[in-house]
LOZA-19224 format. One line per 8 residues: their letters; for each residue z, y, x negated of C-alpha. Coordinates in steps of 0.05 Angstrom, whole numbers, plus 32768, in hexadecimal, padded with zeros to 4 digits. Each point is the difference from the previous one (the first is absolute). Last residue first. Example, Ala and Ser with C-alpha at 12.3 -4.5 7.8 and 13.67 -1.06 7.14 Angstrom:
BEGIN
sa	808F:7FEB:7EEF  800D:7FBB:801B .
END
This chain:
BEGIN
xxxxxxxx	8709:8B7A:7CB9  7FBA:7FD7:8003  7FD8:7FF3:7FC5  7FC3:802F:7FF9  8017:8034:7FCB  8014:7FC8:7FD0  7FB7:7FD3:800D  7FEB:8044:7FE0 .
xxxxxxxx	7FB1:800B:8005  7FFD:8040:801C  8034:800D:7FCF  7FE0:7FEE:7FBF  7FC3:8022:801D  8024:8049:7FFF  801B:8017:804A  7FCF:802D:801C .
xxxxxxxx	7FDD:7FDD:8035  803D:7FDF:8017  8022:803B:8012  7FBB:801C:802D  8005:7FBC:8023  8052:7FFE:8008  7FED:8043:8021  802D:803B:7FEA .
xxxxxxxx	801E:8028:8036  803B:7FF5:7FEB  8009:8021:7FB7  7FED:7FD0:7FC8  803E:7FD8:7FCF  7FC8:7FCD:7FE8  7FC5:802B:7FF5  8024:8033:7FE4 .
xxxxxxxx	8020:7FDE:7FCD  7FB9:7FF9:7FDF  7FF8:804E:800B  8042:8013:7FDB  7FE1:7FCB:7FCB  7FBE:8022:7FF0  801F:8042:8010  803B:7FF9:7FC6 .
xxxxxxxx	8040:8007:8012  8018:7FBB:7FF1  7FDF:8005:7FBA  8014:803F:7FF0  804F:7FEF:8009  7FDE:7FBD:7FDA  8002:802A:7FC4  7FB7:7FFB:7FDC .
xxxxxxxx	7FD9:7FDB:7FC9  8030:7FC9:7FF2  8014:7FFD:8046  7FC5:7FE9:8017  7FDA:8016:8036  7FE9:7FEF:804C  7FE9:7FB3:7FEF  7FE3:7FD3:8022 .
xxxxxxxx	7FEB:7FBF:8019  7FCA:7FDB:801A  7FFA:7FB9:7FFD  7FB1:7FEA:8001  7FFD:7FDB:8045  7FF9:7FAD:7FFF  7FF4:7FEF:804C  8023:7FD6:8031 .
xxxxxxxx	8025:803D:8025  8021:8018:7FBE  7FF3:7FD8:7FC3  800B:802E:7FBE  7FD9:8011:7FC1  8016:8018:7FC3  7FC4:8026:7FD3  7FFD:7FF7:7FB9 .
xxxxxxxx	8002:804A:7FF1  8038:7FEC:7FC3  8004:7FBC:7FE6  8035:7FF5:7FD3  8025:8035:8035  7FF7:8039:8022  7FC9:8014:803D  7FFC:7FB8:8017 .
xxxxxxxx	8019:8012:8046  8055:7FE2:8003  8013:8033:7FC5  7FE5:8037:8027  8036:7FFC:8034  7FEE:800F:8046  801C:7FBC:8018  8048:801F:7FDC .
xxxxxxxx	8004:8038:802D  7FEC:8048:800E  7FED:8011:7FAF  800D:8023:7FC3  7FE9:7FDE:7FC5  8029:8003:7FC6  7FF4:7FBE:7FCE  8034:7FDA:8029 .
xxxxxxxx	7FE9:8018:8040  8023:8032:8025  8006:7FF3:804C  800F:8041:8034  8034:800F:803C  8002:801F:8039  7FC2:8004:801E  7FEC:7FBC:7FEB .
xxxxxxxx	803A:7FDF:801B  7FDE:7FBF:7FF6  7FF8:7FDE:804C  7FCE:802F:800B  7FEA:8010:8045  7FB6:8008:801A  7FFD:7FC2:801E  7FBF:7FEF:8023 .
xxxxxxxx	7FFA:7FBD:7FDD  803D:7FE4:801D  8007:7FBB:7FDD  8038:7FCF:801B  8028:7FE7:7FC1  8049:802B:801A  8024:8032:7FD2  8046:7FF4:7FEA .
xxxxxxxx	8045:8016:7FF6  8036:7FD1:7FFE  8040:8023:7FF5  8036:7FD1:7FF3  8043:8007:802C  8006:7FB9:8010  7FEF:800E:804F  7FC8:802A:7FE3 .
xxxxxxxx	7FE4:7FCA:7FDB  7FFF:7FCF:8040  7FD7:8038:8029  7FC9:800F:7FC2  7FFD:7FB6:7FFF  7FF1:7FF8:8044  7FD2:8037:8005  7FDC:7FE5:7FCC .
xxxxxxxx	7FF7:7FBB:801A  7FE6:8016:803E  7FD2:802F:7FD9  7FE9:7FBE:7FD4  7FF4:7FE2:8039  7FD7:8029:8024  7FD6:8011:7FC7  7FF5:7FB8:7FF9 .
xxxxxxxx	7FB8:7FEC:8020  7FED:8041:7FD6  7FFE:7FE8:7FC1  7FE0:8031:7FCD  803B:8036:8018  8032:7FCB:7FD6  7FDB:8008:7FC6  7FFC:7FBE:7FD8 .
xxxxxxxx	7FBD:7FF9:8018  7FDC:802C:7FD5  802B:7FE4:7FC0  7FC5:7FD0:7FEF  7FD2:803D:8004  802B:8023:7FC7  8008:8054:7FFA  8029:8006:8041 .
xxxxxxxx	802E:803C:7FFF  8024:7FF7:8042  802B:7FCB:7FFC  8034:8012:803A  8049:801E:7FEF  8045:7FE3:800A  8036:802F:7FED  8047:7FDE:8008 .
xxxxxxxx	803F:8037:7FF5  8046:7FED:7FF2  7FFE:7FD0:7FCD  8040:7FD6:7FE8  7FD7:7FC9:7FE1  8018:7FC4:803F  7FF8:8034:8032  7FBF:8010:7FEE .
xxxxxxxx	7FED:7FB5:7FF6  8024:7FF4:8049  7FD3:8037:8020  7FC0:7FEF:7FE1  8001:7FB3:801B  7FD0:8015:803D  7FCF:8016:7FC2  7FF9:7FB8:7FEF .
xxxxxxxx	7FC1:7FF9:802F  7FE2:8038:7FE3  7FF9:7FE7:7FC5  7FB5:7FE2:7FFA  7FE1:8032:8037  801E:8031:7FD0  8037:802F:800A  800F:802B:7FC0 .
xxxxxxxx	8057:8006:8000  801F:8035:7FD6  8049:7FFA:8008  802C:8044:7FF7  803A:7FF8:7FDD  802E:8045:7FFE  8014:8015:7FAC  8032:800C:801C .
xxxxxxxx	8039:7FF4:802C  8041:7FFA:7FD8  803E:7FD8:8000  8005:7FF7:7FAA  800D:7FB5:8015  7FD5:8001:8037  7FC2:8022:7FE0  8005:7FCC:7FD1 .
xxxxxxxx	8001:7FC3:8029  7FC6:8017:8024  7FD7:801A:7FB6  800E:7FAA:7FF1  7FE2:7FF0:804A  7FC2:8025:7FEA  7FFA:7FDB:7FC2  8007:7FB6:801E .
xxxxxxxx	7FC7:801D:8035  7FD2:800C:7FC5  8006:7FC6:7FD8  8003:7FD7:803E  7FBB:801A:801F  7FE7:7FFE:7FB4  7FC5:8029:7FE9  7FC1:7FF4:7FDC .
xxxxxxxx	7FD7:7FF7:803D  800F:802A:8042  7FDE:7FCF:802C  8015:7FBF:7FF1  8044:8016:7FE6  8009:8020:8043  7FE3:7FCA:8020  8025:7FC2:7FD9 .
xxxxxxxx	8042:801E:7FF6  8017:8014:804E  7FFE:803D:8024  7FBB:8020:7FED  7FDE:8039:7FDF  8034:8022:7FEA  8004:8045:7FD8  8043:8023:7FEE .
xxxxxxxx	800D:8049:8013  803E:801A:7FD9  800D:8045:8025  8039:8034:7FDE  8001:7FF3:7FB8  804F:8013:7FF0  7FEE:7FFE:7FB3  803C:7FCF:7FFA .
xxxxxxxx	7FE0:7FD3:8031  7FBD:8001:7FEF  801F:7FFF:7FB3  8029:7FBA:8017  7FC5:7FE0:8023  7FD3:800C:7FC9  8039:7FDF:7FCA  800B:7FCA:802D .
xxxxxxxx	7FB7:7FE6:800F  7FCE:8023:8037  7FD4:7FF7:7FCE  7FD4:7FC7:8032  8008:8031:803A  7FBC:800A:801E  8010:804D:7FFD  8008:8039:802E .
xxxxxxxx	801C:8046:7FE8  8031:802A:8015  801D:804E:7FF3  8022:802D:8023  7FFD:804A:7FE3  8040:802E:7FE1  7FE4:8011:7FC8  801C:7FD1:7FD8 .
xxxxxxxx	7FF2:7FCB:8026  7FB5:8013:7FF2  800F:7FF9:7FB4  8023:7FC3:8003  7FC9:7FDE:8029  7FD1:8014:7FC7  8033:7FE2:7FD2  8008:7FC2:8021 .
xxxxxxxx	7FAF:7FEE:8000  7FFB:801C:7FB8  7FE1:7FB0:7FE4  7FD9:7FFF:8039  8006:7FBE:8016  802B:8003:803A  7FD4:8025:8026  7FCE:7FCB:8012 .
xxxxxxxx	7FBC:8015:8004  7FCC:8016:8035  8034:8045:800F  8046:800E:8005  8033:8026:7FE1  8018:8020:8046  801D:8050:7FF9  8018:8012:8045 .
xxxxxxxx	8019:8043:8015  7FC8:802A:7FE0  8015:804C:8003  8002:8007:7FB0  7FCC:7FC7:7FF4  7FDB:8031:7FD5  802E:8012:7FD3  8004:7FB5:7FEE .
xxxxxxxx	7FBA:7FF2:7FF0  7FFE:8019:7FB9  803D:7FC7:7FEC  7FD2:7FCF:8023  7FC7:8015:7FD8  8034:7FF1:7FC2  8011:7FC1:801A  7FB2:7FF5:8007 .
xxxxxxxx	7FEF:7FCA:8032  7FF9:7FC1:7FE7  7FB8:7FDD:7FFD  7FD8:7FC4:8014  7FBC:801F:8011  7FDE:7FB2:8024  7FC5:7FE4:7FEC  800C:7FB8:7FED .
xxxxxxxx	8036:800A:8033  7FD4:8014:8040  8015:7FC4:8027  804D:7FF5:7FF4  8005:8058:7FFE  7FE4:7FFF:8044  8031:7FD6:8017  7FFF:7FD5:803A .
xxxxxxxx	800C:7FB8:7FDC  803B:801D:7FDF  7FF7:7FF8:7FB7  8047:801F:7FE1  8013:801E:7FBE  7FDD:803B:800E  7FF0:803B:7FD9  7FE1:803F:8029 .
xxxxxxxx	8040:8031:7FF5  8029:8038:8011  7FD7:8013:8040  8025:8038:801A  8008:8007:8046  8020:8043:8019  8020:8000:803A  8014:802B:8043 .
xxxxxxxx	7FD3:803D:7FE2  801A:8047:7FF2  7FC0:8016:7FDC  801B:801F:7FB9  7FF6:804F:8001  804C:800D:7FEB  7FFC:7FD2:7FC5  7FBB:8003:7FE1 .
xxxxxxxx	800D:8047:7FF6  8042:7FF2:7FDE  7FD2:7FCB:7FD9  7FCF:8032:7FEB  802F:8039:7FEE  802A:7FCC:7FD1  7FB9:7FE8:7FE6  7FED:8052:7FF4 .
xxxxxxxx	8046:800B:7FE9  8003:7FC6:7FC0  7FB4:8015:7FF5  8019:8042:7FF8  8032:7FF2:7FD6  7FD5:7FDC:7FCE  7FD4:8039:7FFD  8038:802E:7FF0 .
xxxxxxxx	801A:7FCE:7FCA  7FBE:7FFA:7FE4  7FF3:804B:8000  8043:800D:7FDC  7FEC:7FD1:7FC5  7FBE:8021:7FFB  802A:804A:7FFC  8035:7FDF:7FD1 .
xxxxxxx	7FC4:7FE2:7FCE  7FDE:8038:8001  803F:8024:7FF6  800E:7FCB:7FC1  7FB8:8016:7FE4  800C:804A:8000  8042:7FFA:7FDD .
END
């Protein structure tokens, strides 16, 4: 009798323990939930695999000592509560998306509650199957990366993909979004102007037409870790900054009248900027291993500090001269919610900087911005 109440009393304690583990995690993520930053995105970097060598990658030069990893499904499931007031969740990150083996079941989740959700991706498994789960799963932004308007550039420059692979694919999701007349997932073209591509830019419009895409982003090359790539800037050659805004502007004028959205920054370098083109304020970048950071050219991934290799420094070429790559990191999300994260003084001061009251000096803002920023071909091109 004695020994089967011993046994009732230790059974009891395990089943009270158990329970209040079961309320203390419930507690934790109801917390998590109402004191979750309200942030414009979220981007969460699913992945550093690649199936591509684009010339401009970091991952194509630092691959012998690159972190390739997934992000945690069940991280992602502890993230959730904390993306409560986050309107945006974008899978996105040094990798391509669509080879995370959970990628539609993280966007599941966030449709579930109720959040938009994209991703961008070189579009090589962009086959049938993919398209038809984007589609079914109601994915809202499908950004696709280009890097020229005809077969030899892009494939020249983004290697290991297919111009006509990819564009064959993207007419395929048009056809079915007509038959089941419906809008999403929206295609957004990623364009990278190069010195080398620019000149097929002015064909943009037709190939966005031609794909169904309603939005063209064109962005500078800005992270430079290769001396041969120096020149491929477009700021680096300054005999053509007039051109290329002429030619801008003219695209920008031709997409409108075609209903695109072409949304652009121009190559001329403003060194006194103080803006962030990043939406650092209002929204955050989690690496794939947790890191909690302003934007993906912060990313610890891209310094050394992971990898077969770890503290093997990264360098970059900013104004002719190889600079360590600083990045970091304001907490991972392993260790701490990222409702603590965002409010923390380290990164409540870091915002700051960037969103001052008037008054500040561009001197006095530039002074305290971190060195990855000072440094920041990003920061310096003009709006």
């Amino acid at each position: 009798m004695i020994y089967l109440k011993q046994n009732l009393g230790l059974g009891f304690a395990l089943q009270y323990a158990t329970f209040l583990l079961i309320m203390l995690t419930w507690l934790k993520k109801q917390k998590e939930q109402i004191l979750s930053p309200i942030l414009d995105w979220v981007q969460i970097e699913v992945t550093t695999h690649c199936n591509a060598e684009c010339i401009y990658c970091p991952h194509t030069f630092a691959r012998k000592d690159w972190l390739s990893a997934h992000f945690p499904l069940t991280l992602f499931h502890d993230l959730l509560p904390s993306l409560s007031h986050t309107n945006l969740v974008f899978l996105q990150g040094w990798g391509e998306p669509l080879l995370h083996p959970d990628i539609f079941e993280m966007g599941r989740l966030c449709k579930n509650q109720g959040k938009k959700v994209g991703f961008t991706t070189n579009g090589m498994l962009l086959n049938k199957k993919n398209i038809q789960t984007l589609v079914d799963l109601q994915v809202d932004i499908l950004g696709v990366s280009f890097a020229g308007t005809t077969p030899s550039t892009h494939n020249r420059i983004r290697k290991g993909t297919d111009f006509n692979t990819v564009v064959a694919a993207l007419e395929y999701l048009q056809r079915i979004k007509a038959e089941r007349k419906i809008k999403k997932p929206a295609v957004h073209l990623a364009y990278v102007m190069l010195t080398s591509n620019f000149d097929e830019l002015s064909q943009i419009t037709s190939l966005a037409k031609k794909v169904g895409a309603e939005q063209v982003v064109v962005s500078n090359l800005t992270l430079i870790l290769e001396p041969q790539l120096f020149q491929e800037a477009l700021f680096n050659n300054p005999k053509r900054l007039n051109e290329y805004n002429r030619t801008l502007v003219k695209i920008k004028k031709e997409a409108a009248a075609n209903n695109i959205l072409f949304v652009y920054r121009g190559p001329a370098l403003d060194e006194t900027s103080c803006v962030c083109p990043e939406n650092i304020c209002q929204a955050c970048v989690i690496n794939v291993v947790g890191e909690v950071g302003p934007c993906v050219f912060t990313n610890p991934i891209l310094s050394g500090s992971s990898g077969k290799a770890a503290g093997k420094q990264t360098v970059a070429i900013f104004k002719d001269q190889l600079i360590p790559l600083e990045t970091f990191s304001f907490g991972n999300i392993n260790k701490i919610g990222l409702s603590k994260i965002w409010q923390s003084k380290k990164y409540w001061e870091f915002r700051r900087i960037f969103d001052s009251e008037p008054g500040f000096s561009q001197k006095k803002i530039q002074a305290e911005m971190p060195p990855s920023c000072r440094t920041c071909y990003k920061r310096m091109v003009s709006s």
